[in-house]
C-alpha positions, 0 to 999 in steps of 0.5 A: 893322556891329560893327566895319563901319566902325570898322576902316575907318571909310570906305565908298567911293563916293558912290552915292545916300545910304545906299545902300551902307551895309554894304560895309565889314562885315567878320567876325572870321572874314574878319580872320583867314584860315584858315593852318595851324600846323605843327612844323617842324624844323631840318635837321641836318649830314649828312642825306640829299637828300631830308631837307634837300630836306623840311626846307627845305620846312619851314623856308620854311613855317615862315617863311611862317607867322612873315611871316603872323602879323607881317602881313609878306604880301609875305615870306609869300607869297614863302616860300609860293610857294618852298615850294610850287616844291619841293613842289606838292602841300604842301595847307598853303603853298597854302592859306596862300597863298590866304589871304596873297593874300586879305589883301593885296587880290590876290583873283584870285589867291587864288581860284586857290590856294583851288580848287587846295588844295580840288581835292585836299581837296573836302571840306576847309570850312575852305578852303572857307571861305577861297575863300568869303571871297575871292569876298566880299573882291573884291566877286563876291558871286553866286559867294560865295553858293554857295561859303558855302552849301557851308560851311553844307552841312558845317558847319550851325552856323557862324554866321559862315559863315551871317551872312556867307551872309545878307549877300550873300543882303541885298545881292543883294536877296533880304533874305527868304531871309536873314531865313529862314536867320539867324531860326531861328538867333538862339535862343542867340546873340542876343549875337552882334552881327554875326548881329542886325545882318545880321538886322536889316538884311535884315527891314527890306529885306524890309519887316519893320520892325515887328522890323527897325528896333528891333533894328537901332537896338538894334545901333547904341546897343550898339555905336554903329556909324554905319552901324547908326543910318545903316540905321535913319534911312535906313528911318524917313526912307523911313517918313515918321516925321521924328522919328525919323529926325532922331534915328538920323541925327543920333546918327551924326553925332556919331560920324561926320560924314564918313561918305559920304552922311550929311550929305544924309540929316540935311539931309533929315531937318530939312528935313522937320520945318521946321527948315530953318536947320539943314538948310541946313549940312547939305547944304552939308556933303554938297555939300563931301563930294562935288560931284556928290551929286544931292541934296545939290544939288537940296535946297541949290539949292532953299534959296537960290533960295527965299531969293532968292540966284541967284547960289548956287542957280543952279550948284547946280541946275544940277549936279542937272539935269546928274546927273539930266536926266530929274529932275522936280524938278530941271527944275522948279526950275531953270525957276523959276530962269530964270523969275525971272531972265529967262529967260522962254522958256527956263523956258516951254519947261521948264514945257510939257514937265513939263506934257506929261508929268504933266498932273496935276501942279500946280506946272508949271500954277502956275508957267506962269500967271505966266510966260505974262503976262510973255511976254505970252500973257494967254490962255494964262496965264488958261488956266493959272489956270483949269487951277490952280483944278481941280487945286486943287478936286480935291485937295481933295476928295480930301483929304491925299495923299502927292503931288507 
């Protein structure tokens, strides 16, 4: 989103493509935590014990706070904890120090300083919100949703609060109840950009991509984010509509050509529409990103087996068949490999078990009709031929169809 993957321009993994777009999406909000800003004095010649005993506990706060705001967390933290080893129940250095931890990745331990602080003050949303925000950062997204809901319950209005509750609600696969939770609050905030694009992801995942899609790419020319054209272009790719999902993908090329997962979804997108020369350095872009992306391997594979170069299709659909064994088509090509490269029984044997498991399928019957010759089974080769020409009448009669 808006500043998704321009603070940090990455998204780690590489799952199947497109899948993860989104994880880097992080809020003003969650950029800066909740700490409290306090006066703090100097002790002075001649106090009492137990007022230099305070104002050391003021000062490290007060120090604490300093290391905080410089992005020093490691000072801060240590500060936060001497102040608190003088005083355990300052609400101020625990819930700072939830909030330290959170930043500096230590998300477990940020979730113990944010219950203790909230188990003497329930009814604090502010630390609420920090325990909320540090579920998110560790990725337990089943225990945010609840502790965001919570701030919701206190604080109707908070949209960050709500966008960031709409978000998990997406990516726990429940896109409609975030559709009903952030549509009734657009009226008024329809500038605000990190409430549209979460909006607009969940309505196209719940299948509303008549609003979805155009408010989508709308975030993505407004703030050229590539994980929003990414969204977009993965939808109208799923839709069928090439066009313009060679536009969306293509325009987050330009921005972002390393970003995981793209490369596979433009060659996919030109490999579409026909153009496949420039299709093919697309997937090798995706092969050299990540070795093991499924597609990217299958697609390439498929490319140069068609151009006849088994040299360079033969470890690529290889790869795929070892990344998904049970893929239809990755079977089905690698048999056309061995098929054409002598390896007649092996690629038979293939054929027979696609064959076996969709009966209806007609590529497995088209190329068993030849290798059956070369194996010298004329008999089961006419029987293949004759199996193609039904399947070929009955597709007719049907018509166009979104088949194999």
């Amino acid at each position: 989103m808006r500043g998704m993957c321009r603070q940090e321009k990455r998204q780690a993994q590489h799952e199947e493509p497109g899948k993860r777009v989104g994880e880097c999406f992080i809020l003003n909000a969650m950029r800066s935590a909740i700490f409290l800003l306090l006066a703090m004095g100097v002790p002075a010649l001649g106090q009492a014990p137990q007022q230099v005993h305070a104002a050391g506990v003021d000062q490290l706060l007060s120090q604490g706070i300093a290391a905080q705001q410089r992005h020093d967390l490691q000072t801060a933290i240590a500060d936060y904890r001497k102040a608190l080893a003088l005083q355990p129940e300052l609400a101020e250095a625990r819930a700072n120090l939830g909030a330290a931890l959170a930043d500096d990745g230590q998300f477990d331990e940020a979730i113990k300083e944010d219950t203790r602080a909230l188990a003497s003050a329930p009814g604090n949303s502010g630390l609420r919100m920090n325990l909320a925000l540090a579920y998110y950062k560790k990725g337990d997204l089943a225990h945010a949703g609840p502790e965001f809901e919570r701030v919701l319950a206190a604080r109707p209005m908070d949209i960050a609060a709500a966008v960031l509750l709409g978000y998990v609600d997406v990516k726990l696969e429940k896109p409609e109840a975030a559709v009903r939770l952030l549509a009734p609050l657009e009226t008024g905030h329809e500038n605000n950009l990190d409430l549209e694009y979460v909006l607009g992801y969940a309505q196209i995942q719940s299948g509303d991509e008549k609003d979805g899609l155009p408010r989508m790419e709308r975030m993505a020319r407004t703030t050229n984010a590539v994980d929003a054209y990414v969204i977009a272009g993965t939808a109208r790719l799923h839709h069928r509509e090439f066009h313009e999902a060679r536009t969306d993908l293509e325009a987050a090329v330009k921005l972002n050509p390393a970003f995981p997962g793209l490369q596979t979804l433009v060659g996919q997108a030109r490999d579409a529409l026909g153009d496949t020369d420039a299709a093919l350095p697309a997937f090798e872009a995706a092969v050299r990103q990540d070795p093991r992306d499924f597609t990217a391997n299958l697609y390439l594979g498929t490319m140069w087996l068609k151009q006849r170069d088994f040299d360079h299709a033969r470890p690529l659909l290889e790869m795929a068949a070892a990344l998904q064994p049970k893929s239809p088509m990755a079977r089905l090509e690698l048999a056309k490999l061995n098929g054409l490269t002598g390896k007649y029984a092996e690629a038979a044997a293939a054929l027979e078990e696609l064959e076996k498991a969709d009966p209806g399928w007609l590529d497995p019957h088209v190329e068993l009709a030849t290798l059956y010759y070369k194996l010298h089974r004329p008999a089961d080769g006419q029987r293949e031929r004759d199996i193609v020409a039904k399947i070929q009448a009955q597709q007719q009669k049907a018509g166009p169809q979104n088949g194999k």
